[in-house]
N, C-alpha and C positions, 0 to 999 in steps of 0.2 A: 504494500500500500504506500504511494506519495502521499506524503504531507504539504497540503500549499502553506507556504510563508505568504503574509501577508504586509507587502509594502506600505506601511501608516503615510501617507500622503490627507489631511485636513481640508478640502475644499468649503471653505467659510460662505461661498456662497449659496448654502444649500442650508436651512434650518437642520442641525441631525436630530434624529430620533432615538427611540427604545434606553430616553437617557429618563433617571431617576432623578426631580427636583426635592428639592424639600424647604420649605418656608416653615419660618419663626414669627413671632412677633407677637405682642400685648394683643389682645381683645378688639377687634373691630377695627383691625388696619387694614383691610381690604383683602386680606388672603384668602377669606372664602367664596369673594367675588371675582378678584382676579384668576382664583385656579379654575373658576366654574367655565374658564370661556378661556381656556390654554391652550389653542389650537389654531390650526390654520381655516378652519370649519367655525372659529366662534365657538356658541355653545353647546351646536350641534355636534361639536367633534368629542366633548369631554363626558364623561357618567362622573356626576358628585355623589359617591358615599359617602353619604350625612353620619357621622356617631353621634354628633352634639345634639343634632333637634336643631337647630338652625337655618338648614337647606333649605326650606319653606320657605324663606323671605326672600331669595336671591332673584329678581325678575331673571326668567328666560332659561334658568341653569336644569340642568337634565337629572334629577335628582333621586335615589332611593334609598330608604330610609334604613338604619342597621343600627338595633338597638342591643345585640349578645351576641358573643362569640360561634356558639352552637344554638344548633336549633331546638327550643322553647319543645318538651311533651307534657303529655297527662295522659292518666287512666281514661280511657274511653269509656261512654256512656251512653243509652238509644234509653227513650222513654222512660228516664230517670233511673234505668236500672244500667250496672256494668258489663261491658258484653266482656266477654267468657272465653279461654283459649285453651284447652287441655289442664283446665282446673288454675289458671290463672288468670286475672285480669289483663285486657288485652292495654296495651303503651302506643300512642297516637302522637304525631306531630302534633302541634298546638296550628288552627289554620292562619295567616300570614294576618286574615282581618279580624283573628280574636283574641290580639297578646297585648288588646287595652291600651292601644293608642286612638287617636280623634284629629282629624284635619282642624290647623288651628288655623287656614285661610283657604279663600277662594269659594268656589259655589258649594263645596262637600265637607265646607266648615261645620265641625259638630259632631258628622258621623265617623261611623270606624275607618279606618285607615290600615291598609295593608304595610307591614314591617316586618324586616327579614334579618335574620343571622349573617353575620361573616361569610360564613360555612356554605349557606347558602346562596347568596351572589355571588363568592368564587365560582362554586360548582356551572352556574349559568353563565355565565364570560365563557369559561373554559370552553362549556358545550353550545355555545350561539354565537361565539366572536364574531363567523366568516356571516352573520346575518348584521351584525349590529354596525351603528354610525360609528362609533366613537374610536378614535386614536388614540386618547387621553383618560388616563382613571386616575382622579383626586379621592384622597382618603383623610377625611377631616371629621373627626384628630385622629391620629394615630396614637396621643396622649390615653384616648377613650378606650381602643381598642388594648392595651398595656392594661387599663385601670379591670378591664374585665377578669383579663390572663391572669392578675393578681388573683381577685377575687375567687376563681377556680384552685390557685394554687393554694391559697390560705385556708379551704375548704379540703384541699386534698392532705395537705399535712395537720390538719388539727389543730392549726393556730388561730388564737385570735382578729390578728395584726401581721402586714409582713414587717418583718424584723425580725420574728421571734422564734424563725428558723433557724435549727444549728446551722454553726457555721459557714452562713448564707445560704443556705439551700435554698430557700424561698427567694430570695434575689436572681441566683443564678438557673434554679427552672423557669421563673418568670421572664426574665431575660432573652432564654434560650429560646421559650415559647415566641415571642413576640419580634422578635427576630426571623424565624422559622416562616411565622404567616407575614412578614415583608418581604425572604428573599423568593416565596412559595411564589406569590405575586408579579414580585418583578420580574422574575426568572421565565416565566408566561408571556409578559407582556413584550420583554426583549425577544423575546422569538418571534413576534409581530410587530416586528418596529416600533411599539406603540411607546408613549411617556408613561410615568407614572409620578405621579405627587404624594407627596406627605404633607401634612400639616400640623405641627405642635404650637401651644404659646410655648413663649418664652417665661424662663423664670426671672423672680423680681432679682433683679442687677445689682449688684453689688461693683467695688472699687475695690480694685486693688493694685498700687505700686500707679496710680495715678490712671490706671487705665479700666474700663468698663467690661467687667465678664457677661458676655452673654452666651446661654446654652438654651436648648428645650426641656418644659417643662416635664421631665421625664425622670428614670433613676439616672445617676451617673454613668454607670457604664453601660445599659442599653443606649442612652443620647449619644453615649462617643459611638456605640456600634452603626447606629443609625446614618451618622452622618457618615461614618466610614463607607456605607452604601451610596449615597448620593452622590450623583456627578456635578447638581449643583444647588449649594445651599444660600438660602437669600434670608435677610432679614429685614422686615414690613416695620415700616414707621410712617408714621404720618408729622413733617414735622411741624412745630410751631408755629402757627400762622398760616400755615399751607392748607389748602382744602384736598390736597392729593397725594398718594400713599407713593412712600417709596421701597424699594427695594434693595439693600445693601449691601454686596460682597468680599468688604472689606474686611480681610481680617489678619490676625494676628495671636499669638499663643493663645490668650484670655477668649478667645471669641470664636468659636464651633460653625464660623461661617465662612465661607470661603466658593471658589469654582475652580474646575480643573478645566474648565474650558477659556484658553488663554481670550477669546473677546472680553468676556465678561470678568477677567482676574481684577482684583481691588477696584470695578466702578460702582459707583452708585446713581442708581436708574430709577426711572419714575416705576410705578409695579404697575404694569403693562403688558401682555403679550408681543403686540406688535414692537414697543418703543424693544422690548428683550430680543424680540428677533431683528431687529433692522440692526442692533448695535451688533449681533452677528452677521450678518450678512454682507455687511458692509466692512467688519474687520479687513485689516492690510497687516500683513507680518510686516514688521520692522527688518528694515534691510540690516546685515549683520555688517557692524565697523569692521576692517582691516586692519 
């Protein structure tokens, strides 16, 4: 068998794809608007996995809602009595419109609302992709999707609290877990060219040695693993006085943000798709001094 070696030659003039972004930032800096429409399609190119409950308000974004990791059962029931399986009660999915969520806008405000597991909109991407519009799968938050994995893990060891795992086990199956359903993800989505988003807040910032840490609101070392996966990490501000969110990848030791894509290294850009892709596109390598 030949192996083809692959000559890295970068043509900047082409958006790339199958790349892993990941946004930060405080509360309501535009990162669930800006990733809703991260494509060359607008909004019709991107699917927003809502965790937070949020999705609802974003006009135009393509949105389904994911409230648990695995999918919601219960003992099945017909005419108030249990139906019956070789001397056992039989174990039923829970249906997607009866796990007690309510449209909290639009004309079907009030009634039930269809809501689905992780687990379960994986499984449909995987099996409908070559049917679906989207390019682009945004996952907001991935903070949410961690806070579940915990709750499984703390239930599975018998702890109260994580912490209280010896010698972090609880940390490091949580970790591991949540990891696992990001590279499950991307590793799909890179075999279809497609993007894939992340989205965390950021924790409240601190100073140190005169300079500003900022990381995502995550544990420590799942935030570094995570960024470790990303090709490129921005961080959302809106500044003072400005009515328009920025996106910054400027970074340095203290700061979990950064790009490996030489356009975008240390600028800071309005949070934009287009303004992000033209500042690619339009990249020029610096001729090399003599």
């Amino acid at each position: 068998m030949d192996v083809q070696v692959q000559k890295v030659s970068t043509n900047w003039e082409v958006m790339p794809k199958g790349l892993t972004y990941y946004f930060i930032g405080q509360p309501k800096t535009w990162k669930t608007s800006a990733a809703s429409k991260w494509s060359d399609k607008g909004h019709e190119g991107v699917l927003l996995i809502d965790t937070d409950l949020g999705g609802d308000f974003v006009d135009g974004a393509n949105v389904v809602t994911v409230t648990e990791l695995r999918t919601p059962t219960r003992y099945a029931m017909k005419d108030g009595n249990p139906v019956m399986k070789d001397g056992e009660q039989v174990v039923e999915e829970v249906p997607n419109d009866e796990r007690g969520y309510m449209y909290r806008s639009g004309p079907k405000i009030g009634q039930p609302m269809p809501v689905y597991s992780f687990t379960e909109v994986y499984q449909w991407l995987r099996k409908s992709w070559k049917d679906l519009p989207y390019d682009t799968i945004a996952i907001d938050t991935i903070d949410r999707v961690n806070g579940w994995i915990e709750e499984i893990v703390v239930k599975e060891l018998g702890i109260s609290v994580m912490g209280e795992g010896e010698w972090g086990t609880d940390w490091g199956r949580a970790r591991k877990r949540s990891l696992d359903v990001v590279r499950k993800l991307q590793r799909f989505l890179k075999s279809k060219a497609a993007d894939l988003i992340l989205i965390s807040h950021s924790k409240t910032s601190a100073v140190t040695d005169g300079k500003v840490q900022l990381a995502p609101e995550l544990p420590r070392g799942l935030g570094y693993a995570l960024t470790a996966q990303a090709d490129v990490i921005g961080y959302s501000t809106i500044p003072k006085g400005s009515t328009e969110a920025h996106l910054s990848f400027v970074s340095y030791d203290e700061r979990t943000i950064g790009s490996r894509l030489r356009p975008l290294f240390q600028k800071d850009l309005k949070f934009d798709y287009e303004t992000i892709k033209n500042e690619m596109i339009t990249y020029q390598e610096e001729e090399e001094v003599s």
